[in-house]
C-alpha positions as CSV (number, residue, x, y, z in Angstrom):
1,X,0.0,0.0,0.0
2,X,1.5,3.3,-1.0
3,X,0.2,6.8,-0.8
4,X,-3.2,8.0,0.4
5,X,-6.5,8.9,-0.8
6,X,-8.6,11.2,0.7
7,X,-12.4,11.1,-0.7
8,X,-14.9,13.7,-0.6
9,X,-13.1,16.6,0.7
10,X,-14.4,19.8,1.0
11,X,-12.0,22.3,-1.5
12,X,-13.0,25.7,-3.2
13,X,-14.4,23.9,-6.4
14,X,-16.4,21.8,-3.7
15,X,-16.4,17.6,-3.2
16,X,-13.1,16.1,-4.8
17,X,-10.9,13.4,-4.3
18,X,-7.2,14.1,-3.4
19,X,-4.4,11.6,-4.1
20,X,-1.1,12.3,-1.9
21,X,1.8,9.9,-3.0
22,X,5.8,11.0,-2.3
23,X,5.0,13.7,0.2
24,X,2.9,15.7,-2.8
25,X,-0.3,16.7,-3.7
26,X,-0.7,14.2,-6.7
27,X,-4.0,14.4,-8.0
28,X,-7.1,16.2,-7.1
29,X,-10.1,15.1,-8.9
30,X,-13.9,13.0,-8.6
31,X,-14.0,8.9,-7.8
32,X,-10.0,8.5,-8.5
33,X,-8.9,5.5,-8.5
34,X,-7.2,4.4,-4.9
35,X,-4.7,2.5,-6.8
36,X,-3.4,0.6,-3.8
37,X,-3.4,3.8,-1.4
38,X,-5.1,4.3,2.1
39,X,-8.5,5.9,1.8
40,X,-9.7,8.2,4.3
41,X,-13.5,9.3,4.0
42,X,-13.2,12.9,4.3
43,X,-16.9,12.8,4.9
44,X,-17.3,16.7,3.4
45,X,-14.6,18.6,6.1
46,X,-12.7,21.1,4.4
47,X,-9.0,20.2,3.6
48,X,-6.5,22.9,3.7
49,X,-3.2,23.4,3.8
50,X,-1.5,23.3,6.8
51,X,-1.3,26.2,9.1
52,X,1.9,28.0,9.7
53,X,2.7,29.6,13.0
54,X,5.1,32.7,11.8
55,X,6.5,33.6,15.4
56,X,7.0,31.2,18.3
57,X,10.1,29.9,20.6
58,X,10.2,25.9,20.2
59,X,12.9,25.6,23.4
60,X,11.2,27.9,25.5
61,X,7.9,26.0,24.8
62,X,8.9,22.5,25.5
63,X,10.3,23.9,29.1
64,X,7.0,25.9,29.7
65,X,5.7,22.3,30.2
66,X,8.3,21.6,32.8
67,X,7.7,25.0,34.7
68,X,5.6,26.2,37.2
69,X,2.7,28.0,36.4
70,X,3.1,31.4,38.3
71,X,0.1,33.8,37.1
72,X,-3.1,33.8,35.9
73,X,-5.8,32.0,35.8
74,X,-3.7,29.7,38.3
75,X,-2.5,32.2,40.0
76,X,-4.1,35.6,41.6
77,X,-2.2,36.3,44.6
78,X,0.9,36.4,46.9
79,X,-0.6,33.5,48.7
80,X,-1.2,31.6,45.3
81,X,2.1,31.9,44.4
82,X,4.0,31.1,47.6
83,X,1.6,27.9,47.4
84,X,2.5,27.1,44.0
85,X,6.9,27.7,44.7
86,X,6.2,25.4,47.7
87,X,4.5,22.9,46.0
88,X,7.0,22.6,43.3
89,X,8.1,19.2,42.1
90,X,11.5,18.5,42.8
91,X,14.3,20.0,44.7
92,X,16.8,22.1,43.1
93,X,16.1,25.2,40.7
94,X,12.6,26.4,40.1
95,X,11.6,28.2,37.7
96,X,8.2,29.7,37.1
97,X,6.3,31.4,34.0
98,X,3.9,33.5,33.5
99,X,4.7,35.9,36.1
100,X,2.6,39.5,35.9
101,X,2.9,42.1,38.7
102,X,-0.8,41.9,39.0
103,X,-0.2,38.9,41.1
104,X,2.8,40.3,43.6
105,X,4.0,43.3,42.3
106,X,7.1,43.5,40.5
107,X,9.5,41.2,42.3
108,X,13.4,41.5,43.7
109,X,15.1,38.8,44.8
110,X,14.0,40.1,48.7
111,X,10.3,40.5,47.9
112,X,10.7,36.7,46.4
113,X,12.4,35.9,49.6
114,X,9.4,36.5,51.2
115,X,7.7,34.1,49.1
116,X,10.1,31.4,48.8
117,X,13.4,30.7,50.2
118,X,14.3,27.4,50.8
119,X,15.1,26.7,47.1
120,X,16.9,29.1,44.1
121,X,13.8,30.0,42.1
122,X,14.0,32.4,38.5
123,X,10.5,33.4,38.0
124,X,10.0,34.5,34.4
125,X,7.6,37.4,33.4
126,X,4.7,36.7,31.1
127,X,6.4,39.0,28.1
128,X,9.5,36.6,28.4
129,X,11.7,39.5,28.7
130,X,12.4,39.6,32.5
131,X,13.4,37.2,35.1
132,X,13.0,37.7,38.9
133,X,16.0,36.0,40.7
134,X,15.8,35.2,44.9
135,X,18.4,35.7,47.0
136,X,19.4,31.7,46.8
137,X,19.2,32.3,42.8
138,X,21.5,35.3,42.7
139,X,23.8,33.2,44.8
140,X,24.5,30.3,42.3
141,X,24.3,32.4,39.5
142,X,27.1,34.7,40.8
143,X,25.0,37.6,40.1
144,X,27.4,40.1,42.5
145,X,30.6,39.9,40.7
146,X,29.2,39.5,37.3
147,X,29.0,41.8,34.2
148,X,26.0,41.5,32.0
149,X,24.0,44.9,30.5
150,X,20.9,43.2,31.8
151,X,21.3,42.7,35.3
152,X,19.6,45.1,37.1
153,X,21.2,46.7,40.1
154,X,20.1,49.3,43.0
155,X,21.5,53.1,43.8
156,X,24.7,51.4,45.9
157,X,25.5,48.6,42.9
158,X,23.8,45.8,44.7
159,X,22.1,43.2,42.1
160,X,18.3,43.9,42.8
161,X,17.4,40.1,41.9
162,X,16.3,41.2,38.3
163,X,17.7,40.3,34.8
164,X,16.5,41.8,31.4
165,X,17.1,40.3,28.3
166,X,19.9,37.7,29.3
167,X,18.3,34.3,28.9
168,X,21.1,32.6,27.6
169,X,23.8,34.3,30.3
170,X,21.6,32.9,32.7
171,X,21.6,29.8,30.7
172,X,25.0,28.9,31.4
173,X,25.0,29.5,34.8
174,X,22.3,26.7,35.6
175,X,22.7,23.4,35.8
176,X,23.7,21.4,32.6
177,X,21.0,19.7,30.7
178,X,21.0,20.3,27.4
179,X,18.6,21.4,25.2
180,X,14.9,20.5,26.2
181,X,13.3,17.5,23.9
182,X,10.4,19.1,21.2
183,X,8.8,15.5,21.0
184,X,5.9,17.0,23.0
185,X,5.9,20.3,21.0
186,X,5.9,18.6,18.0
187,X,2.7,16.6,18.7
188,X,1.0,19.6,20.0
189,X,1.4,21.7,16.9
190,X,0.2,18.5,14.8
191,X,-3.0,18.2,17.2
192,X,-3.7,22.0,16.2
193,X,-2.9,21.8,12.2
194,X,0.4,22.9,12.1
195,X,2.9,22.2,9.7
196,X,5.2,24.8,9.9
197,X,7.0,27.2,12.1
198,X,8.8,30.0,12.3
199,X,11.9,29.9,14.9
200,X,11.9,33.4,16.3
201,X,14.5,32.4,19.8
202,X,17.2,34.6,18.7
203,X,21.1,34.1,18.7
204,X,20.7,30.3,18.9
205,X,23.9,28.4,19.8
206,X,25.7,25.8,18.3
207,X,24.3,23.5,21.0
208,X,20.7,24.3,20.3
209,X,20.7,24.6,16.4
210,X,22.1,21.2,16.0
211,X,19.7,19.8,18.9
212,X,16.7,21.0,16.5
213,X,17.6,20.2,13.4
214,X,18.2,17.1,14.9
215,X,14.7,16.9,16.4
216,X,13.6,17.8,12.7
217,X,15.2,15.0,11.6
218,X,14.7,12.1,13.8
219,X,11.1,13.3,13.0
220,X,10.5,14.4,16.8
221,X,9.3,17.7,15.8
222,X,8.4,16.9,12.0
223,X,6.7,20.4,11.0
224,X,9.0,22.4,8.3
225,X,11.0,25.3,9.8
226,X,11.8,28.7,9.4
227,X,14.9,29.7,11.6
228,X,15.6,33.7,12.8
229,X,18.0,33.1,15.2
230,X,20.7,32.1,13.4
231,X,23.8,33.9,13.9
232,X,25.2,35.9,11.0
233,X,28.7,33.9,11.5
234,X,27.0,30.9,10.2
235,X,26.5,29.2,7.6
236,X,22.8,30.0,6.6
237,X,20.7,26.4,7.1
238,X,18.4,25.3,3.8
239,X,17.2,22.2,2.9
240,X,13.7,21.1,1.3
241,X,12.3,21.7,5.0
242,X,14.4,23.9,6.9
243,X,15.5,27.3,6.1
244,X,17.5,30.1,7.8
245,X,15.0,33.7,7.8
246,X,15.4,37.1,8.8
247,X,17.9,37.8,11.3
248,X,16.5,38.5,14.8
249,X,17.1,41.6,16.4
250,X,15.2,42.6,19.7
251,X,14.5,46.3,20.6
252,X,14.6,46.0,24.3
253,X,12.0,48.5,25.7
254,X,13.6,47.9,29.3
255,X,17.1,49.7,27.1
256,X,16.1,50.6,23.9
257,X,19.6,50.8,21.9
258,X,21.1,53.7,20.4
259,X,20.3,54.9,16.8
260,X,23.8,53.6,15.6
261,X,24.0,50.7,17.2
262,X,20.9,49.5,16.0
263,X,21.5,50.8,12.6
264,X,24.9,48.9,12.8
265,X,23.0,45.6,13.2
266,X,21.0,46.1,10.9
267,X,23.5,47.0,8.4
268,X,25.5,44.0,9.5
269,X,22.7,41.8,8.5
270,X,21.8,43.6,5.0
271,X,25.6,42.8,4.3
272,X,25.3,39.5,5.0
273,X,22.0,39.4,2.5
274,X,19.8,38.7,5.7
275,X,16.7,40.7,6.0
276,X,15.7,41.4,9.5
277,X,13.0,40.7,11.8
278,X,12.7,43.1,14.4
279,X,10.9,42.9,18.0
280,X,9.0,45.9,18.6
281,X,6.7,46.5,21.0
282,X,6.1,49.7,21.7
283,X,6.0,52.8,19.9
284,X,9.5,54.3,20.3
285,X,10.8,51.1,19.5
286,X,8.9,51.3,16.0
287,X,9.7,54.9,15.6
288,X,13.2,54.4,16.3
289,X,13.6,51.3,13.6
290,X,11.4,53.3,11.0
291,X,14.5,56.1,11.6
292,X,16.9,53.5,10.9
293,X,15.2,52.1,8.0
294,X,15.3,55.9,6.7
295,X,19.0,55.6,7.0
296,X,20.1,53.0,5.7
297,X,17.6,51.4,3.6
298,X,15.2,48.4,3.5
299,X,16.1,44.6,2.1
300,X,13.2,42.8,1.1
301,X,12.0,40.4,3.7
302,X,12.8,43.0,6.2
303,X,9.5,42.5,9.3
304,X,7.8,43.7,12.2
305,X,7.9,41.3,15.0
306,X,4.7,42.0,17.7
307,X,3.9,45.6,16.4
308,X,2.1,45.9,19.0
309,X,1.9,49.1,19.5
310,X,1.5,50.8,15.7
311,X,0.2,54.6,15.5
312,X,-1.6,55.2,12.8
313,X,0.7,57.7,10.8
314,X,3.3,54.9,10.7
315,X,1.0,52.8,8.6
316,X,1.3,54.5,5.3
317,X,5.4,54.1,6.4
318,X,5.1,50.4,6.9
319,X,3.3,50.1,3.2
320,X,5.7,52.1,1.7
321,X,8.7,50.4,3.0
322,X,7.2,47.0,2.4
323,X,7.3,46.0,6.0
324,X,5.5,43.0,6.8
325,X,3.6,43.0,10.9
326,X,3.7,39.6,12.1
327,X,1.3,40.0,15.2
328,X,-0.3,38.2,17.6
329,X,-4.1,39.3,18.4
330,X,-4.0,35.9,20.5
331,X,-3.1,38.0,23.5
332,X,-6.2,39.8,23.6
333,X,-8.4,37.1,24.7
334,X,-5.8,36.7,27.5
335,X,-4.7,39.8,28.5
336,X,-7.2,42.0,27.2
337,X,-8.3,43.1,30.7
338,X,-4.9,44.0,31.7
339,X,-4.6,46.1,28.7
340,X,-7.6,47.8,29.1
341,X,-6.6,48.8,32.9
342,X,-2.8,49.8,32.3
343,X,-2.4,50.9,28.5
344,X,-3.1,54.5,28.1
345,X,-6.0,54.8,26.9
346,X,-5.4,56.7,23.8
347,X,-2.8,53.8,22.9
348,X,-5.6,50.8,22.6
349,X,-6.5,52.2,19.2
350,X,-3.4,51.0,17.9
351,X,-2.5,48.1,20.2
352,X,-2.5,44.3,18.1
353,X,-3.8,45.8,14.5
354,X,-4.6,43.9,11.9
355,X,-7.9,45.2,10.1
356,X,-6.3,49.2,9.6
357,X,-2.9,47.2,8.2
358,X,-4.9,44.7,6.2
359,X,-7.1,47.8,4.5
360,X,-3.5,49.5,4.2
361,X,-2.3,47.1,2.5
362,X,0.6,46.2,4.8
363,X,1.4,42.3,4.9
364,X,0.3,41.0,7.7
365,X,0.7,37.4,9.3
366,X,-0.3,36.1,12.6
367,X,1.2,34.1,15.1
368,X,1.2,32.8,18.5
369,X,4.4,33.9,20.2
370,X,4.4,30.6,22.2
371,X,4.8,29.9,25.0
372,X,3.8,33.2,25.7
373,X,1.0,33.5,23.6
374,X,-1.9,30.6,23.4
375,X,-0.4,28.4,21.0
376,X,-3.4,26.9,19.7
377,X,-4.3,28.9,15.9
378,X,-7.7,28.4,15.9
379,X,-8.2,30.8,19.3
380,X,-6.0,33.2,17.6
381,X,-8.2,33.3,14.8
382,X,-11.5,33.7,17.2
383,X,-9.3,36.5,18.9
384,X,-8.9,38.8,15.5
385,X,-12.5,38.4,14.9
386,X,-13.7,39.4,18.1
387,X,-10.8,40.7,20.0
388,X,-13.0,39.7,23.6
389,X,-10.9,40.1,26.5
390,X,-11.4,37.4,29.1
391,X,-14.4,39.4,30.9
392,X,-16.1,39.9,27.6
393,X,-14.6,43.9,27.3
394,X,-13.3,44.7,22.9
395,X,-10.5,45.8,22.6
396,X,-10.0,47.8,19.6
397,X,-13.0,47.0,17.8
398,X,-12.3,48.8,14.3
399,X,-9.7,46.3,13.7
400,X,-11.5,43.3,13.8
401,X,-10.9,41.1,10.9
402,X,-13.4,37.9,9.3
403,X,-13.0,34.5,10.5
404,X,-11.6,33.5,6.3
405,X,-9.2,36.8,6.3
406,X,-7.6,35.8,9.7
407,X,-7.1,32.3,8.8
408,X,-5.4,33.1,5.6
409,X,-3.1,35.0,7.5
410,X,-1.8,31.3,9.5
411,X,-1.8,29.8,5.1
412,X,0.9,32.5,3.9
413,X,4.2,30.6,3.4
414,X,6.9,30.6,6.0
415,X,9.6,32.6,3.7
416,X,7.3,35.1,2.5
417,X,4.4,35.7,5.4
418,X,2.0,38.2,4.8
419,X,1.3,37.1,1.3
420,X,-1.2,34.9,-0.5
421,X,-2.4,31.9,0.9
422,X,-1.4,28.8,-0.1
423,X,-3.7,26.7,-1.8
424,X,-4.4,22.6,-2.4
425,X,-3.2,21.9,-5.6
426,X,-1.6,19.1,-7.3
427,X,2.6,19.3,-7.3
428,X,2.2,21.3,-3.3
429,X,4.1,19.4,-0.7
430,X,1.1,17.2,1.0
431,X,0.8,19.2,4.2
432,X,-2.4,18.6,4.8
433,X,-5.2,19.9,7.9
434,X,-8.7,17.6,7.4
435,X,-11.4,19.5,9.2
436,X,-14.7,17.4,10.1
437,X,-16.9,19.8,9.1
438,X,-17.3,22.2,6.1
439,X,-14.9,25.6,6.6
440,X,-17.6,28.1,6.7
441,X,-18.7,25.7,9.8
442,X,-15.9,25.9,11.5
443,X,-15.3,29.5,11.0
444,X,-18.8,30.1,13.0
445,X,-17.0,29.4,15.9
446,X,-13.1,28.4,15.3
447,X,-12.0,25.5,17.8
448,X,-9.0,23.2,17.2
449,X,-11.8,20.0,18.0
450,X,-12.6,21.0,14.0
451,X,-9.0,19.1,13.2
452,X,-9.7,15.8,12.5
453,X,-6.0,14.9,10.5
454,X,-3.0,16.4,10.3
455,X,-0.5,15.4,7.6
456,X,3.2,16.5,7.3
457,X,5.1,16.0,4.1
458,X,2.2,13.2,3.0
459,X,2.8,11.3,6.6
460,X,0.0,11.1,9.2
461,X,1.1,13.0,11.7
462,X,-2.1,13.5,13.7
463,X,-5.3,11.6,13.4
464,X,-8.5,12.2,15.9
C-alpha cells in the first residue's frame, strides 16, 4: 500500500478526491482510482493546507511544560504563588512562567524571599523579557561579581534580583541539561494543524541549532521550519524543509539601543543578504527602527515582530517600506483586561492591528508567540475576529478582521508571510489539515476540536 487517498473533501471547487503519493499533492479530482493507497473518507470537512505559525520559541515552549505556572488563571495572589513555589516538584532550581505584577508586584530577589526561600527559584515574566532571581538564585548564578548589561542593580550597585534580556547568560549558569526535547511540542502543533514554524528564539547556539535540526530530523518535531536566530557567522541552514530567515534583532523597551547601534546591526545583517526581523513593542521602539530604516535602507523580507503598538501615521510608512507586521491578536483574549486597565487609553486604538494594516495594504501574518501567547491557531483566529478580552470587554473593535481573512493570515508561506495563501493543488508538498466539518462551519465558531488529520510532508502525523 503506498500513498493516500482522501475522498470527498471539502475544496474551493467543492467535493473532490485528493491523491497524496511522495510527500505531494498528486492528484485532485472525482471517484479517483485508490490505486493501492489508504483511503480516508473525508466525509465533506474542508481540507486545507496546513497552518503556519510565523513567530513562536520551540525551546522555550517545550520547558514551559516543565515549569511552574506562576500567574493567571492559576495564580491571583501572593498567597497563590508562595503555594504554587512550595509545592513545586523536585528540589533544586525552580523556575516559574507566566509571572505579571498583577499577582505580587514587581519582584526582587528580597520580595521573592518572602515568598520562597528554601530553594533558588528564576521566576520569568509573562512578556518573556524579564526574570526575577531570589536571593538563593542570585547566589549560584554569581550575580554580585558578574557583568551583564541586563542585570539590574540598585543606587549602591547591589544586584536587585532582576535580569532583562539575558536568557542565555543565565543559561550557562544553571545546571547542565542540554537542550529541552520538542517530541511533546511537536505533537502539539500536529494536534492543532500545524505544519510549519517560524523559529523566532534569537542568537541560537551551536548546541541548540544542531539539537533542532536534529529533532527535525529524527522526525521528533516533524513540521517544516523557518529559523531567525541564526547567527550571522554561520553558515545560513536550507534544505527542502528547513531554512534560515530574517535575522533577529530585539529592541529591548527595558534599554532601547542607540540609533547607531541598531543601525549597525541592521547594516550587518543587510551585508550579509539577511533581512531582519525586528521585536517591537512599543511605539518608540517602531519609531526608532522606522528612523533607521530611513538611514540605511530596507532589504526585502525586512518585518515587524509583535507591532504591537503601531500609531496610525506609521501605517502608510510600513506600506511604503514593504514592511511585513507579524502579530499576535491571540493575546487579547488573554490579557485583554490588563490592557484595558494599564495601556493608556489613547494607545488601545493601535494596540495588536490587523484590520487598519490589512485595508493599508501592509502584509500582515499572525502568530502565536508561544509559549507566551496561546499556542493553539484556531483561538488566535476567534481572537482577530472578536478581540473579547477574558471578561467579555473589545479591545480595539475597528480592527477586527473575518474568520476566512484571519485564517489566511496562519496559510501564507513561512519565507514570505503576509502574502497569499497557499492553496491545495496538485505538485504542493502534502501538508495537509482535514477538518470534520465544512470551513464556513468551522469559521462560525473556530475550535482546534474542527481538526480531525494532520498530515506533514504526506505522513499522518495526527489523526483524531
Amino acid at each position: 500500500m503506498t500513498g493516500l487517498l482522501l475522498r470527498g473533501v471539502e475544496l474551493p471547487v467543492g467535493l473532490r478526491d485528493v491523491a497524496v503519493r511522495d510527500g505531494q499533492v498528486a492528484a485532485i479530482g472525482v471517484n479517483l482510482d485508490a490505486d493501492g493507497a489508504e483511503v480516508m473518507d473525508g466525509c465533506g470537512g474542508a481540507l486545507l493546507p496546513g497552518l503556519h505559525d510565523h513567530h513562536l520559541h520551540l525551546y522555550a515552549m517545550a520547558a514551559d511544560a516543565d515549569s511552574v505556572q506562576c500567574g493567571p488563571p492559576r495564580v491571583r495572589t501572593p498567597e497563590d504563588l508562595a503555594r504554587a513555589l512550595d509545592t513545586a516538584p523536585g528540589g533544586g532550581w525552580i523556575r516559574g512562567v507566566g509571572y505579571v505584577e498583577t499577582v505580587a508586584g514587581m519582584l526582587d530577589a528580597a520580595s521573592l524571599d518572602r515568598l520562597h526561600a528554601r530553594r533558588p527559584v528564576r521566576l520569568q515574566h509573562r512578556s518573556g523579557a524579564l526574570w526575577m532571581l531570589n536571593s538563593a538564585a542570585c547566589a549560584l548564578a554569581g550575580l554580585a561579581s558578574a557583568e551583564h548589561p541586563g542585570i539590574e542593580r540598585d543606587d549602591s550597585g547591589r544586584p536587585t534580583g532582576r535580569l532583562w534580556r539575558a536568557d542565555a547568560w543565565l543559561r550557562e549558569r544553571l545546571p547542565a541539561t542540554g537542550p529541552p526535547p520538542l517530541d511533546t511540542v511537536g505533537t502539539d502543533l500536529a494536534r492543532f494543524g500545524i505544519t510549519g514554524v517560524t523559529d523566532a528564539t534569537p542568537d541560537l547556539t551551536t548546541d541548540s541549532l544542531a539539537a533542532l535540526l536534529d529533532a527535525h530530523i529524527t522526525g521528533a518535531l516533524p513540521q517544516r521550519l523557518h529559523l531567525l536566530g541564526v547567527p550571522l557567522q554561520v553558515e545560513p541552514v536550507s534544505s527542502a524543509t528547513v531554512t534560515t530567515g530574517p535575522y533577529k534583532i530585539v529592541v529591548a523597551d527595558s534599554a532601547l539601543p542607540d540609533f547607531d547601534t541598531l543601525a549597525d546591526t541592521v547594516r550587518r545583517a543587510h551585508t550579509h543578504g539577511r533581512p531582519v526581523a525586528v521585536h517591537c513593542v512599543s511605539r518608540e521602539a517602531l519609531l526608532l527602527l522606522l528612523a533607521v530604516f530611513d538611514e540605511i535602507g530596507t532589504l526585502t523580507g525586512d518585518r515587524i515582530e509583535h507591532g504591537a503598538l503601531v500609531p496610525v501615521e506609521s501605517i502608510p510608512e510600513l506600506r511604503r517600506r514593504g514592511l511585513c507586521v507579524v502579530t499576535q491578536p491571540g493575546f487579547l483574549a488573554h490579557r485583554g483586561d490588563d490592557y484595558l486597565a494599564r495601556v493608556d487609553p489613547r494607545d488601545l486604538p493601535d494596540l495588536y492591528r490587523c484590520r487598519s494594516l490589512l485595508n493599508a495594504g501592509v502584509p500582515l501574518a499572525l502568530s502565536s508567540d508561544a509559549p507566551y501567547g496561546p499556542l493553539d491557531p484556531w483561538s488566535v483566529i476567534a481572537a482577530a475576529t472578536s478581540r473579547r478580552a477574558p471578561t467579555g470587554h473589545v479591545v480595539g473593535p475597528q480592527e477586527t478582521i473575518t474568520a476566512t481573512q484571519a485564517l489566511n493570515r496562519y496559510l501564507t508561506p513561512l519565507d514570505h508571510p503576509g502574502v497569499a495563501p497557499r492553496t491545495v493543488r496538485v505538485g504542493a508538498p502534502a501538508d495537509l489539515v482535514l477538518l470534520d466539518q465544512p470551513l464556513i462551519d468551522t469559521l462560525v465558531a473556530p475550535h482546534s476540536n474542527s481538526v480531525r488529520c494532520t498530515l506533514i510532508r504526506g505522513e499522518i502525523r495526527y489523526r483524531r
